[in-house]
ModelCIF file with pLDDT and N, C-alpha, C, O atoms, coordinates in Angstrom:
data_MODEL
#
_entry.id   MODEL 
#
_entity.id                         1 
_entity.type                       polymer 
_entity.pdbx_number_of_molecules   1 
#
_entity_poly.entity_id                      1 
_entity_poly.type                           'polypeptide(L)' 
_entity_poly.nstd_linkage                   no 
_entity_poly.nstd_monomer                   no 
_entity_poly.pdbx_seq_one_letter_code       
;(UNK)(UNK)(UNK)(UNK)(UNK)(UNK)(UNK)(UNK)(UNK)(UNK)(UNK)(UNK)(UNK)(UNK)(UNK)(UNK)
(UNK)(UNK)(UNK)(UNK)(UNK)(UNK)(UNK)(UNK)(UNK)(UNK)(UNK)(UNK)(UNK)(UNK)(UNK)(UNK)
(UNK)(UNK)(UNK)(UNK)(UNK)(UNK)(UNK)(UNK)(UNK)(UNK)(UNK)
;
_entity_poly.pdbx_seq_one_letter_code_can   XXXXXXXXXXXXXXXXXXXXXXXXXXXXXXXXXXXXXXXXXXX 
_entity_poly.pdbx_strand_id                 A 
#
loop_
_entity_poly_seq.entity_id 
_entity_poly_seq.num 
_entity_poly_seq.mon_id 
_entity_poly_seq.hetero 
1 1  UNK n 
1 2  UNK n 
1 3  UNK n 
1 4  UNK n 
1 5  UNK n 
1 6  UNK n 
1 7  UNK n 
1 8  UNK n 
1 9  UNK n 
1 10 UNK n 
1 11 UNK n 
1 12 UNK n 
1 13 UNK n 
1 14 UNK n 
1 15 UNK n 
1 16 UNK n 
1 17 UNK n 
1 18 UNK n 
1 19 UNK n 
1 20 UNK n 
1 21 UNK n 
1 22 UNK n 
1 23 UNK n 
1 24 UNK n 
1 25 UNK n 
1 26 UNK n 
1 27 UNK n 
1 28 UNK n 
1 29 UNK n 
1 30 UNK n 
1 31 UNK n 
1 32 UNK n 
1 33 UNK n 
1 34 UNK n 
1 35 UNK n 
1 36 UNK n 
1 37 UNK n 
1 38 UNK n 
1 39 UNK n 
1 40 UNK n 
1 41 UNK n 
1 42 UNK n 
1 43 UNK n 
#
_struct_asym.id          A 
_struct_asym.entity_id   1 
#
loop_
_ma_qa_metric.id 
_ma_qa_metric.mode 
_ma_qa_metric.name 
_ma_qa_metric.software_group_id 
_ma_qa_metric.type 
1 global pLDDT . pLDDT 
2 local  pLDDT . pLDDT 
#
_ma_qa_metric_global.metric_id      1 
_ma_qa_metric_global.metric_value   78.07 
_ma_qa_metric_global.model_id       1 
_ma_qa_metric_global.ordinal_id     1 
#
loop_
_ma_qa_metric_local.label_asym_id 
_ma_qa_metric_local.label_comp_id 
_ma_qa_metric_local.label_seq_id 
_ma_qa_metric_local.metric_id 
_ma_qa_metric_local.metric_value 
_ma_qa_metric_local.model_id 
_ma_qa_metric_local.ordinal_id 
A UNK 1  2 50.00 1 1  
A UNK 2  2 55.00 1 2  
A UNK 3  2 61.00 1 3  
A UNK 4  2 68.00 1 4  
A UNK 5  2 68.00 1 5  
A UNK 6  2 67.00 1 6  
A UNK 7  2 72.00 1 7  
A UNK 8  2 72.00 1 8  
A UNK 9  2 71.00 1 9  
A UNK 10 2 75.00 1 10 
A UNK 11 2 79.00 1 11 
A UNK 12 2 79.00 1 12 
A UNK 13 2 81.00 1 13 
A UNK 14 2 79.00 1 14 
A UNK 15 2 83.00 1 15 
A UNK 16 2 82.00 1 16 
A UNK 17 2 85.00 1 17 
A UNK 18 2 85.00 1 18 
A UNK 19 2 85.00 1 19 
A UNK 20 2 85.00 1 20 
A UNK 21 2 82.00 1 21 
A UNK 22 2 84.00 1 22 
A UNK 23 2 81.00 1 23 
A UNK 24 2 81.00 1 24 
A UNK 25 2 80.00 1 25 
A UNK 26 2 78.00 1 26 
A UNK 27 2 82.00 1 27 
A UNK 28 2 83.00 1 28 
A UNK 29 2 85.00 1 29 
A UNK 30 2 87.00 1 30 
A UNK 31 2 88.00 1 31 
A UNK 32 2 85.00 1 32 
A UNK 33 2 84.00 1 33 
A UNK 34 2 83.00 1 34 
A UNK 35 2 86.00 1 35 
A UNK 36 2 81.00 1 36 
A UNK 37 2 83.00 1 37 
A UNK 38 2 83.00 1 38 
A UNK 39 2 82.00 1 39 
A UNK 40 2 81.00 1 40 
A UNK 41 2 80.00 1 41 
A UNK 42 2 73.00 1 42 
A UNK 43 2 63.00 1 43 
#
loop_
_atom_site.group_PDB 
_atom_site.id 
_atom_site.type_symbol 
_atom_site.label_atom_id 
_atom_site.label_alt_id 
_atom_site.label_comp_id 
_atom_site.label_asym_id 
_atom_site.label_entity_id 
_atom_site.label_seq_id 
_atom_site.pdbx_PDB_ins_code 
_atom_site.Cartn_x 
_atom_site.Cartn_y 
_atom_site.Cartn_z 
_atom_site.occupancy 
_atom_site.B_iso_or_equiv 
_atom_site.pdbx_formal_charge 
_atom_site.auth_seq_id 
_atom_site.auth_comp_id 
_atom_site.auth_asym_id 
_atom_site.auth_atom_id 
_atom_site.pdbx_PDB_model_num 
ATOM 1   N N  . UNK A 1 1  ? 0.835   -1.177  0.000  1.00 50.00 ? 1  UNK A N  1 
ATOM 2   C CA . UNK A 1 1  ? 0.000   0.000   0.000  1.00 50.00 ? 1  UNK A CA 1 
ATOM 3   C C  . UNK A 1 1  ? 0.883   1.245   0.000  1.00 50.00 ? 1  UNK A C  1 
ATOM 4   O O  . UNK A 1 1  ? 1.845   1.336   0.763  1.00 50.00 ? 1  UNK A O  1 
ATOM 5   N N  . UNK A 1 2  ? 0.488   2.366   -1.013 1.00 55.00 ? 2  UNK A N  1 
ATOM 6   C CA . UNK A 1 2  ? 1.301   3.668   -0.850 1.00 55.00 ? 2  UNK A CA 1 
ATOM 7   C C  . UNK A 1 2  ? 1.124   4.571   0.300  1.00 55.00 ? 2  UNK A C  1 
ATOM 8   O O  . UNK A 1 2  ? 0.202   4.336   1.081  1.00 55.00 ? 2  UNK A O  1 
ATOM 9   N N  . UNK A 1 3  ? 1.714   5.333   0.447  1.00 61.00 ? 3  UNK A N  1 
ATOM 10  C CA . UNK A 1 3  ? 1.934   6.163   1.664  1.00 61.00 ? 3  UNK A CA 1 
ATOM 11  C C  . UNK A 1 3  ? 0.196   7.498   1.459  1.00 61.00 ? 3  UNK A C  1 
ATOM 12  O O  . UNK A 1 3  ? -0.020  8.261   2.401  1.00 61.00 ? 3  UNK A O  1 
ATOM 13  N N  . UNK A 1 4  ? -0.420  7.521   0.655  1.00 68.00 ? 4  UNK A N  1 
ATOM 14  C CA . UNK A 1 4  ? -1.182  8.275   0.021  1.00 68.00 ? 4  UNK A CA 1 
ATOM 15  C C  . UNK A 1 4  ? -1.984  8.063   0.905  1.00 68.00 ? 4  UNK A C  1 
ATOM 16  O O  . UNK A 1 4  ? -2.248  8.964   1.701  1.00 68.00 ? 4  UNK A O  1 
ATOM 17  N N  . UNK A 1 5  ? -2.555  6.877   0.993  1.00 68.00 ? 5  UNK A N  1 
ATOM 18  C CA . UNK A 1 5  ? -4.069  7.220   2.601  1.00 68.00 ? 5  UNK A CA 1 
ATOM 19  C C  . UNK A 1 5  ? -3.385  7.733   4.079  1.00 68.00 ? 5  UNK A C  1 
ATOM 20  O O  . UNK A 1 5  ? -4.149  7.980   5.012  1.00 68.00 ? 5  UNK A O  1 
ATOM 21  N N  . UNK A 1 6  ? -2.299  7.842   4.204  1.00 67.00 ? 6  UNK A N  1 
ATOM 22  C CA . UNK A 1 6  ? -1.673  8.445   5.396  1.00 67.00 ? 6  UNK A CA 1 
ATOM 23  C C  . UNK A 1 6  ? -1.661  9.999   4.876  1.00 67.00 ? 6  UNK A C  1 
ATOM 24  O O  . UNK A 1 6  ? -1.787  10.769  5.828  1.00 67.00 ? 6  UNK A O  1 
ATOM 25  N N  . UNK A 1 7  ? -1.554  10.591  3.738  1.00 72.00 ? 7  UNK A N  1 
ATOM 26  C CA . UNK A 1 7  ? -2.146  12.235  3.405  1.00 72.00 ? 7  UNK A CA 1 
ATOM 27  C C  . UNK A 1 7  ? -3.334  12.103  3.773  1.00 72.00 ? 7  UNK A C  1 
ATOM 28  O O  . UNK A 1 7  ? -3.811  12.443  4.855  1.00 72.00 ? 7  UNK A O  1 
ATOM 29  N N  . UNK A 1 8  ? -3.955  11.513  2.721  1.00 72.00 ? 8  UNK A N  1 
ATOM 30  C CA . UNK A 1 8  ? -5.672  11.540  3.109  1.00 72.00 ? 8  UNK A CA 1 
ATOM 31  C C  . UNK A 1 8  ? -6.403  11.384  4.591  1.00 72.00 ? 8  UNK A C  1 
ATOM 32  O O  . UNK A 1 8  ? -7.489  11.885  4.882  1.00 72.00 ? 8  UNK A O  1 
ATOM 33  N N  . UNK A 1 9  ? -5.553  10.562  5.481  1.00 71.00 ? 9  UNK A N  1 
ATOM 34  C CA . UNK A 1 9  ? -6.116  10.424  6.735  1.00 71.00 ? 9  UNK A CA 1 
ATOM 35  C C  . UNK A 1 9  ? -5.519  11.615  7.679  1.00 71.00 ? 9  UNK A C  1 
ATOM 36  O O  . UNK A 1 9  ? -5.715  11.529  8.891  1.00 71.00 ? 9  UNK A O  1 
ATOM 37  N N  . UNK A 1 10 ? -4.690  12.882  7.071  1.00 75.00 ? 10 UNK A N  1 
ATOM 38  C CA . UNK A 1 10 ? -4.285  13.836  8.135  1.00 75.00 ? 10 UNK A CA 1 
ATOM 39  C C  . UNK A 1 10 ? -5.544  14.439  9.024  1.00 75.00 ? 10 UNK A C  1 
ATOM 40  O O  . UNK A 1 10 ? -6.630  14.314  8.458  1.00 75.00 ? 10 UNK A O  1 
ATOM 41  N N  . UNK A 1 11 ? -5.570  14.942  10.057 1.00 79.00 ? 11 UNK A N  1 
ATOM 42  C CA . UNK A 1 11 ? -6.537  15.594  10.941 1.00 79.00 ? 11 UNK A CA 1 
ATOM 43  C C  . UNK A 1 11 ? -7.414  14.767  10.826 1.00 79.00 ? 11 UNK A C  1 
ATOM 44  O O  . UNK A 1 11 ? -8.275  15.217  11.582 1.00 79.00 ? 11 UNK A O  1 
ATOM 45  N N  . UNK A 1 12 ? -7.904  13.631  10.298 1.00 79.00 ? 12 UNK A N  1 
ATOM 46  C CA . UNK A 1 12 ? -8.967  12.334  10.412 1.00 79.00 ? 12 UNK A CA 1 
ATOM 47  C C  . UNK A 1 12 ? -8.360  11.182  10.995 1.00 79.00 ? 12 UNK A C  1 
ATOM 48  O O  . UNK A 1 12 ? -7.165  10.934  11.160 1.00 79.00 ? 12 UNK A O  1 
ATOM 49  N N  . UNK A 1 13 ? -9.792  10.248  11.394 1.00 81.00 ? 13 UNK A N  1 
ATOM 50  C CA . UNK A 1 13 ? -9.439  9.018   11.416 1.00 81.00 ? 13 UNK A CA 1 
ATOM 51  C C  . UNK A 1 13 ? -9.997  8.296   10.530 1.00 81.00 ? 13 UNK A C  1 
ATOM 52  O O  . UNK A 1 13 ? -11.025 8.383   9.859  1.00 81.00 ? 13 UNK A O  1 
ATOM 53  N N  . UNK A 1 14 ? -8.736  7.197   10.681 1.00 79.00 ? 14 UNK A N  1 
ATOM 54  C CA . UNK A 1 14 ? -9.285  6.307   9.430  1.00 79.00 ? 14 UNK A CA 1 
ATOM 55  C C  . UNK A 1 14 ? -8.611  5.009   9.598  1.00 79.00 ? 14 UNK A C  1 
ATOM 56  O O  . UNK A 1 14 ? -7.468  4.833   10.018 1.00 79.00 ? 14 UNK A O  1 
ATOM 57  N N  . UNK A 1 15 ? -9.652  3.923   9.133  1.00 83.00 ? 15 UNK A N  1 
ATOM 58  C CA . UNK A 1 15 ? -9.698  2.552   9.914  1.00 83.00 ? 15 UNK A CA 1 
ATOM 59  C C  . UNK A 1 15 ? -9.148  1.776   8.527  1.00 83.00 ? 15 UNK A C  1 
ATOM 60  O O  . UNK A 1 15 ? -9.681  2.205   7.504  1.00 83.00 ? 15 UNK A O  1 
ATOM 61  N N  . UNK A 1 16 ? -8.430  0.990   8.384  1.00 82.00 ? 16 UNK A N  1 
ATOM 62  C CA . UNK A 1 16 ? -7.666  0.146   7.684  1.00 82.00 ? 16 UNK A CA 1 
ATOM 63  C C  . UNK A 1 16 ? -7.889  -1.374  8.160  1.00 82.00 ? 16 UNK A C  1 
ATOM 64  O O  . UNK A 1 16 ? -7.756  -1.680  9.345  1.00 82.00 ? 16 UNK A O  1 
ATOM 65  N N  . UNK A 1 17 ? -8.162  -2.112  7.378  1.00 85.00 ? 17 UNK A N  1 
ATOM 66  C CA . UNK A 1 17 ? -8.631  -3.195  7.506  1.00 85.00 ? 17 UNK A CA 1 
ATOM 67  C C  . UNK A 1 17 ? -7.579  -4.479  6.562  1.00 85.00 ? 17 UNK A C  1 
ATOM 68  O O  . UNK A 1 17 ? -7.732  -4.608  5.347  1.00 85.00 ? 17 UNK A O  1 
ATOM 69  N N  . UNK A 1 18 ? -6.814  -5.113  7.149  1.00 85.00 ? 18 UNK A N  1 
ATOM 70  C CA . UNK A 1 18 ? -6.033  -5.677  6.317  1.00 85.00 ? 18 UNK A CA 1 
ATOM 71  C C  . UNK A 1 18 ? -5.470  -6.819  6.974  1.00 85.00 ? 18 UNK A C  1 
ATOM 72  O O  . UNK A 1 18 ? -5.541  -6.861  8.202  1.00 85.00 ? 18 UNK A O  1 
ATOM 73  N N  . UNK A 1 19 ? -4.730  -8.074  6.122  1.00 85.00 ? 19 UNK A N  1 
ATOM 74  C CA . UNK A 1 19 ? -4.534  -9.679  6.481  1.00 85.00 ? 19 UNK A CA 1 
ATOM 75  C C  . UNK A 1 19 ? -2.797  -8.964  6.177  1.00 85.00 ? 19 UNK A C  1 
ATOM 76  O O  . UNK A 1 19 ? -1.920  -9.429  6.904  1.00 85.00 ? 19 UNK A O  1 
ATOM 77  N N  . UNK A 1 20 ? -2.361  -7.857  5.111  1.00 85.00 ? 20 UNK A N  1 
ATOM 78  C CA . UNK A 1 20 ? -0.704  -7.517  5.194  1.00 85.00 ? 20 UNK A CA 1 
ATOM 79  C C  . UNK A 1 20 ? -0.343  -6.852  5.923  1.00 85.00 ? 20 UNK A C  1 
ATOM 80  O O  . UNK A 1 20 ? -0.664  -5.664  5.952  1.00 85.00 ? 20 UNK A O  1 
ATOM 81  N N  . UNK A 1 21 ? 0.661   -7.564  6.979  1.00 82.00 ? 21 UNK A N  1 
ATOM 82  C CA . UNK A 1 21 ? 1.237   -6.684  7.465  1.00 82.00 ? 21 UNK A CA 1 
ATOM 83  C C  . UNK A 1 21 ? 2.075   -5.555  7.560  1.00 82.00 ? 21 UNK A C  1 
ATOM 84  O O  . UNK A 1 21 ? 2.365   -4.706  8.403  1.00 82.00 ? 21 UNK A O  1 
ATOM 85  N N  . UNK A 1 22 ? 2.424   -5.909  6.138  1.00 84.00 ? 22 UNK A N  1 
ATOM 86  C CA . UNK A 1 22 ? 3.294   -4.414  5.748  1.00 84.00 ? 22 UNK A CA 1 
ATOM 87  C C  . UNK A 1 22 ? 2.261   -3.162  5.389  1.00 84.00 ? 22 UNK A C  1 
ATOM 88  O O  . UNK A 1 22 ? 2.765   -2.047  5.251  1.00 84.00 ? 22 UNK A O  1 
ATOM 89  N N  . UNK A 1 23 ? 1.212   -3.281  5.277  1.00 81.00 ? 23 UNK A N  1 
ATOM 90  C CA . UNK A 1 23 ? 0.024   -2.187  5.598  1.00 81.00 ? 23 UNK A CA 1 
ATOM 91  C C  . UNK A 1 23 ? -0.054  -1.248  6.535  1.00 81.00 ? 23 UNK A C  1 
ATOM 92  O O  . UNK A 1 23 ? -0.472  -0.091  6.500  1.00 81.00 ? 23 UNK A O  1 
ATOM 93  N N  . UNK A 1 24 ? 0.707   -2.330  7.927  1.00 81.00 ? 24 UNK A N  1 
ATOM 94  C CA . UNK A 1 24 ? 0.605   -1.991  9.039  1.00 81.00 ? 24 UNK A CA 1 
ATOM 95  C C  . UNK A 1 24 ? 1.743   -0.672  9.528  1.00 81.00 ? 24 UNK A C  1 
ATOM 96  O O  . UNK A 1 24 ? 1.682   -0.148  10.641 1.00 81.00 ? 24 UNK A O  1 
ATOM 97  N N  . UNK A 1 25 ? 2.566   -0.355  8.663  1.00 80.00 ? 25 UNK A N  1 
ATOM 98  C CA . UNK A 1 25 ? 3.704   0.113   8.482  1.00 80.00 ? 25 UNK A CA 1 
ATOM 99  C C  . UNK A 1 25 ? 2.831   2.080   8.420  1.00 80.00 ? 25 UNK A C  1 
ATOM 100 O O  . UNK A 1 25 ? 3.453   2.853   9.148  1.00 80.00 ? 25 UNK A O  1 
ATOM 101 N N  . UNK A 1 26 ? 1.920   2.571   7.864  1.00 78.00 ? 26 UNK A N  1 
ATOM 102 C CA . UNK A 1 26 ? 1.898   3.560   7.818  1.00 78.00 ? 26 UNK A CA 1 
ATOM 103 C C  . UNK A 1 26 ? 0.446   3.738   8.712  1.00 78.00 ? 26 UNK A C  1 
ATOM 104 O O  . UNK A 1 26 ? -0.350  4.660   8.536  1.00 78.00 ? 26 UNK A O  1 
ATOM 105 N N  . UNK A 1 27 ? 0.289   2.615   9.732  1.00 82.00 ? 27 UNK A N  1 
ATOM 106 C CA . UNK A 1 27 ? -0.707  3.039   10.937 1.00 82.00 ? 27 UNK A CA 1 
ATOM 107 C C  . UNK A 1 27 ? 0.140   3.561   12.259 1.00 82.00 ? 27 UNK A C  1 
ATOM 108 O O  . UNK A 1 27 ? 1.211   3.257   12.785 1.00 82.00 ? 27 UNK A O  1 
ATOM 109 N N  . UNK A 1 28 ? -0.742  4.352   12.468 1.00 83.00 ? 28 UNK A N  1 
ATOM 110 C CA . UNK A 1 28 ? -0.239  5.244   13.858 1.00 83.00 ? 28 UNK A CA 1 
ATOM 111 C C  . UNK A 1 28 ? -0.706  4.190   15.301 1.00 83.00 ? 28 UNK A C  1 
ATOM 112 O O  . UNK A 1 28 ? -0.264  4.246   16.448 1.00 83.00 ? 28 UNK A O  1 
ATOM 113 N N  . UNK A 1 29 ? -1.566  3.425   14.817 1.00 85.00 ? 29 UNK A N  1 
ATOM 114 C CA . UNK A 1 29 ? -1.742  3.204   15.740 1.00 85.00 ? 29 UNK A CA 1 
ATOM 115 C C  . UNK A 1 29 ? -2.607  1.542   15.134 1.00 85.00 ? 29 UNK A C  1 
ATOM 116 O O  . UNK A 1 29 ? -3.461  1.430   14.255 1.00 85.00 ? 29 UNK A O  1 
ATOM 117 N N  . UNK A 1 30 ? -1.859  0.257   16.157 1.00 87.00 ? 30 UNK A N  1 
ATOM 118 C CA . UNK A 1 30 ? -2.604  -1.260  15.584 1.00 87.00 ? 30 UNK A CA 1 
ATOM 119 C C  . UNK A 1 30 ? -3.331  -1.813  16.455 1.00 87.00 ? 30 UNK A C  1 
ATOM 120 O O  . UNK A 1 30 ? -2.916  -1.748  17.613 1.00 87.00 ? 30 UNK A O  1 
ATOM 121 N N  . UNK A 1 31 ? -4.619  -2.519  16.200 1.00 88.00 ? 31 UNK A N  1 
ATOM 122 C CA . UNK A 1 31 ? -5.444  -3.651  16.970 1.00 88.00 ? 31 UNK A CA 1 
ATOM 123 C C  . UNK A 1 31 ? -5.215  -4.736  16.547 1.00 88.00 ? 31 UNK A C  1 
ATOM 124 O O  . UNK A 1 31 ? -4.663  -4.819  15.450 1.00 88.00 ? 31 UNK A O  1 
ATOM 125 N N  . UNK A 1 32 ? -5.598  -6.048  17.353 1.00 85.00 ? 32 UNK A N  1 
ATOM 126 C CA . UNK A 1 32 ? -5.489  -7.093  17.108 1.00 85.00 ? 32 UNK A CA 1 
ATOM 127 C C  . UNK A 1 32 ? -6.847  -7.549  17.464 1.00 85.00 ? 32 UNK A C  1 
ATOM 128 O O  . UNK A 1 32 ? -7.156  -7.470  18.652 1.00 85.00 ? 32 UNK A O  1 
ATOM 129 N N  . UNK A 1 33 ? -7.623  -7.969  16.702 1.00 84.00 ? 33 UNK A N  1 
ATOM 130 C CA . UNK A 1 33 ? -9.218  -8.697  17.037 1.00 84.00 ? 33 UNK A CA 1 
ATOM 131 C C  . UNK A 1 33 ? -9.260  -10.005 16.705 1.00 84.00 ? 33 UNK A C  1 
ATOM 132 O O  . UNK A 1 33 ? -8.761  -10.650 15.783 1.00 84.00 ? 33 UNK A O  1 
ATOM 133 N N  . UNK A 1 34 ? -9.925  -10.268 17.594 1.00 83.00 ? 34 UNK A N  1 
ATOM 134 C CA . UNK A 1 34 ? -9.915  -12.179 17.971 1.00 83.00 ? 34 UNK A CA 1 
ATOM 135 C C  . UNK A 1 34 ? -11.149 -12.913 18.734 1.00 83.00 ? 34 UNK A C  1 
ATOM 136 O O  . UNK A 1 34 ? -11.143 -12.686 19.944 1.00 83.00 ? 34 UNK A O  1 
ATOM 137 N N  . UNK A 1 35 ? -11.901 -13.505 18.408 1.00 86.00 ? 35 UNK A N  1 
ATOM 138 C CA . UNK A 1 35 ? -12.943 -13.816 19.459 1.00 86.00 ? 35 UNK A CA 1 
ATOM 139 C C  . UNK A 1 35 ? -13.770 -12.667 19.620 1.00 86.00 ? 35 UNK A C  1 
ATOM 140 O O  . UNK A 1 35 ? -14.304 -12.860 20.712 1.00 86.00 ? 35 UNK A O  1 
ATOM 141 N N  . UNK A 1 36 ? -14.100 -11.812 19.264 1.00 81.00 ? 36 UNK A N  1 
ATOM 142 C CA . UNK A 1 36 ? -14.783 -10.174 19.913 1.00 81.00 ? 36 UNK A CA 1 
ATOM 143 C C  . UNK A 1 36 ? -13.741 -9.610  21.085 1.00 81.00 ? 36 UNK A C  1 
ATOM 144 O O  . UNK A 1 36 ? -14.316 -8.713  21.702 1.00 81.00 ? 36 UNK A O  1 
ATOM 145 N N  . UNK A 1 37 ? -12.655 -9.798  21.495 1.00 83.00 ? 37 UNK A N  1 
ATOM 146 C CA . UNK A 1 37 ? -11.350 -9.163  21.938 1.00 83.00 ? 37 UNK A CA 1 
ATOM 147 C C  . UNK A 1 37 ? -10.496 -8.192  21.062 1.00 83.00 ? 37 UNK A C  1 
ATOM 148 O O  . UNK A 1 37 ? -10.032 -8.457  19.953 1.00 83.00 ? 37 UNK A O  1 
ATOM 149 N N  . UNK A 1 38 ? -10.418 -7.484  21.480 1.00 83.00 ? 38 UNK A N  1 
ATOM 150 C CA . UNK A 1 38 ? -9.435  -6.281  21.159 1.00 83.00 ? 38 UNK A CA 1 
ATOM 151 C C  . UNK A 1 38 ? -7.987  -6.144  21.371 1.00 83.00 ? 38 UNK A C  1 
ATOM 152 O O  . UNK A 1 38 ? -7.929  -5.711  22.521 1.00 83.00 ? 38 UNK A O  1 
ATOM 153 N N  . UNK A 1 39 ? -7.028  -6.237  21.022 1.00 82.00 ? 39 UNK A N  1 
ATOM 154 C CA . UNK A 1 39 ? -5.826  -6.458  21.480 1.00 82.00 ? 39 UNK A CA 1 
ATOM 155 C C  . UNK A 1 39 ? -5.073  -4.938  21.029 1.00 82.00 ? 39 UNK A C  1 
ATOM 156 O O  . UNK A 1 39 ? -5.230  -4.739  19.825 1.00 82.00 ? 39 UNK A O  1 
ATOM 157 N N  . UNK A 1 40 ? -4.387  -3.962  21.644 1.00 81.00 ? 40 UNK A N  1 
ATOM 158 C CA . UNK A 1 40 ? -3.586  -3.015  21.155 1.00 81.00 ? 40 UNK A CA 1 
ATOM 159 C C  . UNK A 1 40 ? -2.280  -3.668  20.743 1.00 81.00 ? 40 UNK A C  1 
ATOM 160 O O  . UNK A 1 40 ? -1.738  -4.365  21.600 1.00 81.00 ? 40 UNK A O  1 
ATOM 161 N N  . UNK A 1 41 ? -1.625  -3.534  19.422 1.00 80.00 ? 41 UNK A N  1 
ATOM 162 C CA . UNK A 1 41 ? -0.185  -4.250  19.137 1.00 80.00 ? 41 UNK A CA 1 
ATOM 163 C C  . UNK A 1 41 ? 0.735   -3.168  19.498 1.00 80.00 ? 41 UNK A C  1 
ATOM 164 O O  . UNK A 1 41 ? 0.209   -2.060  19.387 1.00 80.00 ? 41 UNK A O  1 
ATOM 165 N N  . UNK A 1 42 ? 1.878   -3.160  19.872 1.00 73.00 ? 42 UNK A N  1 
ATOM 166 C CA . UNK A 1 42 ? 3.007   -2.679  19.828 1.00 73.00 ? 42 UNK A CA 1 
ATOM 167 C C  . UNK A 1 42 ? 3.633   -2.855  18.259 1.00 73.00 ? 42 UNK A C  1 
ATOM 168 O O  . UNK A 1 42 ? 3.661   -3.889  17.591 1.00 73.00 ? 42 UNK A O  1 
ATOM 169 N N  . UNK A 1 43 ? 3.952   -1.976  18.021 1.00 63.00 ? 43 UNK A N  1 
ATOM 170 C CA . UNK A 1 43 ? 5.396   -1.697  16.788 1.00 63.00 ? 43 UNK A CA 1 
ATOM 171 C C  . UNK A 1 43 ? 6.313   -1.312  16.672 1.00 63.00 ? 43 UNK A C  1 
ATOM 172 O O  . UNK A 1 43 ? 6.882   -1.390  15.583 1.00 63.00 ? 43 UNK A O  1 
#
């Protein structure tokens, strides 16, 4: 994924939904969901 929805998401939020983890690379911030559990990831 290009760096382009990280412009688009300035002063917004915006939810990214993805199985790559290299996606995960231009989130500010990761969950981990499992069972209806929420997990915050470290990066």
């Amino acid at each position: 994924m290009a760096d382009k929805p990280k412009k688009l998401a300035e002063n917004k939020i915006m939810i990214l939904i993805s199985h790559n983890r290299e996606d995960y690379r231009i989130c500010d911030e990761v969950y981990h969901l499992e069972n209806g559990y929420r997990e915050k990831v470290c990066l």
